[in-house]
N, C-alpha and C positions, 0 to 999 in steps of 0.2 A: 504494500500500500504506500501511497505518495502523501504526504503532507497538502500538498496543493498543486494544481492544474489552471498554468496560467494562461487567459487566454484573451487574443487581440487581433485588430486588423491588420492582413498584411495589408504593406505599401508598395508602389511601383518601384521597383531600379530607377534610378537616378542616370543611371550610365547603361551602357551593352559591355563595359569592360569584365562583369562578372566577380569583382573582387570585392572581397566583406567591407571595405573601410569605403565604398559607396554603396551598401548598404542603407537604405531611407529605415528600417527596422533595429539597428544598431545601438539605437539606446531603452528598446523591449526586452535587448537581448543583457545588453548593462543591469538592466531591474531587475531581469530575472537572476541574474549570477547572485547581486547583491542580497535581494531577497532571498535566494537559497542560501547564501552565508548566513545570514541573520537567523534565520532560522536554524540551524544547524549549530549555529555556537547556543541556543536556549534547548538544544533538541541531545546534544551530542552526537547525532548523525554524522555521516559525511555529506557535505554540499551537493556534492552528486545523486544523493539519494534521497532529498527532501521533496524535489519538487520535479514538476513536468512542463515543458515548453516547446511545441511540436518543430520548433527548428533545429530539437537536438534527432529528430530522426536521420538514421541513415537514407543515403538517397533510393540504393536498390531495395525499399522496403515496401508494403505496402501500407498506404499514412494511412487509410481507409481506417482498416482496419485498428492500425494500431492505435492509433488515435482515440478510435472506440475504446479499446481496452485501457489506456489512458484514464478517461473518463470515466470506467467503471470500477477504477482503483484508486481516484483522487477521495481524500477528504472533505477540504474547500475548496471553492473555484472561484477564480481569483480572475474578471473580466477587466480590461483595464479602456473604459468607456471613453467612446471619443466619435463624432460624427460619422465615421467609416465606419465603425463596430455597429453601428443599427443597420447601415445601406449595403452591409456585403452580407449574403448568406453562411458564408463559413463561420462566420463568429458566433453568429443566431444559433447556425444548427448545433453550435458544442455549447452553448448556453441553453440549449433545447432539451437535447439528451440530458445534462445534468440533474435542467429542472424533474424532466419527468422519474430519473434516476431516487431523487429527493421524495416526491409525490409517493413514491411505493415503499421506498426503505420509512416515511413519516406519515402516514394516513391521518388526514384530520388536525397536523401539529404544525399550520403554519411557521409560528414562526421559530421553532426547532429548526424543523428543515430548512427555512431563506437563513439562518445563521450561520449554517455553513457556504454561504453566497455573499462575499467580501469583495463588492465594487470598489472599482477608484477611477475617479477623475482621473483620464488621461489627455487628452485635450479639450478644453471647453467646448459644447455645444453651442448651437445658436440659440440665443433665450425664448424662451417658452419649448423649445423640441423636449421630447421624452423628462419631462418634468420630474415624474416620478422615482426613475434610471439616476438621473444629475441626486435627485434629494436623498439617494439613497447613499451614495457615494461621497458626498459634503462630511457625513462626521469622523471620516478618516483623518481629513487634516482640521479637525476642529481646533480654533485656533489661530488658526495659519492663513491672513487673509489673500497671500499671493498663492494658494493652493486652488481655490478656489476662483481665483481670476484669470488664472496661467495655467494649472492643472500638473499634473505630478511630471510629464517627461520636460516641460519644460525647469521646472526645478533641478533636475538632473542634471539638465544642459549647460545652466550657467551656475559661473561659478558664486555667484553670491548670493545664490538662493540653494548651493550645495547646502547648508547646515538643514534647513526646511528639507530636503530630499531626505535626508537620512534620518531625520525625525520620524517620516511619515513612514518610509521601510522600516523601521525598529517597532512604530505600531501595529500594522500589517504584517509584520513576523509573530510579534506578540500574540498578537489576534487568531492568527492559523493556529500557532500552539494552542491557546484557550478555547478555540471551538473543537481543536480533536480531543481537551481533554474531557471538556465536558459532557459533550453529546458524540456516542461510536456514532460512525457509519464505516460499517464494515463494506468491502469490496464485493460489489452485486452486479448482475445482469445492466448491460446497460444498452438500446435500441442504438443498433447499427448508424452511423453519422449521414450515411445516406439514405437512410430508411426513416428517420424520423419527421415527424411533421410538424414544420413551424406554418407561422401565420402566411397568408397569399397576399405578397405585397409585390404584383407583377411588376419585374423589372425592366426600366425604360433603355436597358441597355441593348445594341446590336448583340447579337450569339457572338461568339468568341467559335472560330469552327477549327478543328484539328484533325487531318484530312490526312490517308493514309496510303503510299503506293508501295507497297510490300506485303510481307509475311505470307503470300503463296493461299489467299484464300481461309487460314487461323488467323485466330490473337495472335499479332506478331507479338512475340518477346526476344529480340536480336540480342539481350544479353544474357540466354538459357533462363535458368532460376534465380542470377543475381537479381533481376527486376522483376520483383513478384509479379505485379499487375503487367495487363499489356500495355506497350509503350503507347499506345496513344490513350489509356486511362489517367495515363502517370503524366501526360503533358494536361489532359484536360483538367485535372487534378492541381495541377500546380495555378490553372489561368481559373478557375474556381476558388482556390485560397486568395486569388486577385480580387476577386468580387464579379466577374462576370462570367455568367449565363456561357454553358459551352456545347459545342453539336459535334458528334461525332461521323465522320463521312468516311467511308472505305469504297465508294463503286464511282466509276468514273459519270456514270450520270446525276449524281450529286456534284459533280462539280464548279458547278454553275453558281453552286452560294459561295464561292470565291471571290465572284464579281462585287459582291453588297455586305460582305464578313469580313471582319479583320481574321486571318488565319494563319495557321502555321503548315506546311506540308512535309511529312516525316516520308523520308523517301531510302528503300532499299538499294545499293548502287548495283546487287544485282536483276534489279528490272528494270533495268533501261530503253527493254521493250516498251516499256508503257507510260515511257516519260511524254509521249508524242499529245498524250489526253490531256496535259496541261496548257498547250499554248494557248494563248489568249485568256489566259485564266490567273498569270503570274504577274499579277497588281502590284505595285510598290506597299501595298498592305497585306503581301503573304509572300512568307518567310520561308523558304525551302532549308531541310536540314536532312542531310545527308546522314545517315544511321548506319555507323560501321562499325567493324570488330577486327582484330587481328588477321582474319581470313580475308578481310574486304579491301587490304591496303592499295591492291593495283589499280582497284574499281573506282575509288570515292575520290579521283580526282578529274577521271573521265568523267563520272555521274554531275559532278558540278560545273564543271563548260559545258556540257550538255544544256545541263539546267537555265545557266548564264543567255546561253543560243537561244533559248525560248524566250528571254524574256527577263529572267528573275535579279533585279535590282543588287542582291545580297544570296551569298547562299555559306549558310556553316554547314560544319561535318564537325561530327564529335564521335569519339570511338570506344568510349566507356560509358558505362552508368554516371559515373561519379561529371565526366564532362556536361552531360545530359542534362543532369539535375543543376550543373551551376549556369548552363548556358538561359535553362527555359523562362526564368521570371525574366531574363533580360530581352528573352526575344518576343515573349508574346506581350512584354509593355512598348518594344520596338513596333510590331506590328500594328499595336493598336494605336499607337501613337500616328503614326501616318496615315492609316481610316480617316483618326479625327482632321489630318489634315487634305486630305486627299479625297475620299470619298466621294462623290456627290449622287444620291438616289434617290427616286421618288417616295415619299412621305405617302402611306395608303393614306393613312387620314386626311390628309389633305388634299388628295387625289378624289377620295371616293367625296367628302364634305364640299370641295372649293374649286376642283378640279382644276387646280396648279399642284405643279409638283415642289418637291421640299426635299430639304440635307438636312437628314436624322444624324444626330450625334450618338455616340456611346452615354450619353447624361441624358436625351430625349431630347434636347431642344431641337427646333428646327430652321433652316432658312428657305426661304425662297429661291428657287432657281428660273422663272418664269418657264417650265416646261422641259427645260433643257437635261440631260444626264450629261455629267462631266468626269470623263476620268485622267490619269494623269499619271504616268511612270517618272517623271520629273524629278529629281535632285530634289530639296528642300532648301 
């Protein structure tokens, strides 16, 4: 059993360089170290075994699941609220399973159960949103009136509101200790992360699509067993801890939602037979990546001027799990990044309502195009 299961929005890469120190997550990852110290000097535990924060998983694992199991062996759960933690569904659904985790282990024992549920201000909200989420999270830094106006990572951040940071971790450790000692919750059944049901709050965002030319007709898994799930679960999986909505496409007559999706295309080098189903479909908003292994070195540099001769803007090749997993948040914020710029589609609603056409963004807004479709492989 874990002390606590911390849990937040990811954020975009900042860069496509791939490397931790541009990281936009980087000081979730600082809380949680410290927060497991702190606990651990009041626990005698070792740090490492206090607490849970699903960027310590390995890349070839499956998060799915573990994450579940995660969840169903945390104590407290420890969300650390901030306007992206309501708007992306990955946060919700591991604050979903918990709740309902709570509801079984505490029948009838409100507020037993929400005590082991230890919010914190992590970036202010816009005043009046989730009223109730912000009032719940205030008495952490009671006291502390830059907690409350700036919120706990920025306290972190500078340095003259460090003494206020370390306040509020030393309460928040405290706190975890006092609710496992008071009230068990032992390690129970906990509803699978993708099976659980949170509220229906349709999202205005374009599908995220991760489109597949490989694996011979299976679940490609090009790294054997090291990458439990199939590689294109494990990319959509990564652009869902992003916050958006994701489609999964394997047959060449789907390929057409490349024209109006920001996507990624995971391509085996050796079927190069069928790279010919892409042309016209390789938008400066889809990201070809070339998926090799030790066997495939002669292939995956042919496969990429291949790819180049169609069309494709950018094309990576990664040859491990481990490249895989650091490459994917940089490239499906790259892809989506250019959507936002690039894009232009007609808007149904406003087609079928007004009959002009409109540029849907990944936030929902939209522009007028007076009728026009505009696309664009252009440089930036």
């Amino acid at each position: 059993m874990s002390r606590f299961f911390l849990s937040y929005a990811h954020s975009a890469p900042l860069s496509n360089s791939g490397r931790r120190d541009t990281d936009t997550d980087v000081w979730v990852r600082r809380c949680f170290e410290d927060l497991s110290q702190a606990v651990a000097d009041r626990t005698g535990a070792e740090p490492a075994d206090v607490g849970f924060a699903d960027y310590l998983l390995d890349p070839g694992t499956d998060w799915k699941a573990l994450i579940t199991e995660q969840l169903a062996r945390a104590a407290v759960f420890v969300p650390l609220y901030s306007p992206g933690y309501f708007n992306k569904s990955w946060p919700m659904r591991e604050r979903a399973v918990f709740l309902d985790r709570l509801d079984r282990a505490f029948p009838g024992q409100r507020d037993r159960a929400r005590a082991h549920i230890i919010p914190v201000l992590w970036i202010p909200l816009p005043a009046g949103d989730r009223v109730a989420e912000v009032s719940a999270a205030l008495p952490l830094g009671s006291g502390i009136e830059e907690y409350a106006e700036n919120g706990l990572r920025a306290l972190g951040m500078l340095a003259s509101y460090r003494h206020h940071y370390r306040r509020i971790i030393d309460k928040l450790a405290q706190q975890i200790v006092q609710v496992g000692a008071r009230s068990q919750l032992p390690p129970s059944r906990a509803v699978p992360i993708d099976e659980i049901t949170v509220p229906d709050t349709p999202s205005p965002d374009t599908p995220f699509v991760v489109a597949v030319l490989g694996g011979r007709g299976t679940p490609w898994k090009p790294y054997g067993g090291v990458l439990d799930p199939p590689v294109a679960e494990f990319v959509a999986t990564v652009a869902e801890r992003l916050g958006l909505p994701t489609r999964m496409v394997d047959q060449s007559g789907d390929l057409k939602s490349l024209d109006d999706s920001p996507a990624v295309v995971l391509v085996e080098p050796r079927r190069d037979d069928r790279l010919a189903v892409l042309r016209g479909h390789l938008h400066r908003w889809v990201t070809p990546i070339v998926v090799t292994g030790a066997q495939d070195s002669g292939y995956n540099e042919v496969t990429a001027s291949r790819l180049e001769a169609l069309g494709a803007a950018r094309v990576y090749q990664v040859s491990d799990v481990g490249q895989l997993a650091d490459l994917m948040p940089s490239a499906v914020s790259e892809a989506r990044r250019h959507y936002l710029r690039r894009a232009t589609v007609h808007s149904r609603d406003i087609v079928h309502s007004r009959g002009i056409a409109a540029r849907p963004t990944l936030h929902g807004s939209v522009t007028p195009t007076n009728g026009k479709t505009e696309r664009s492989n252009g440089d930036d």
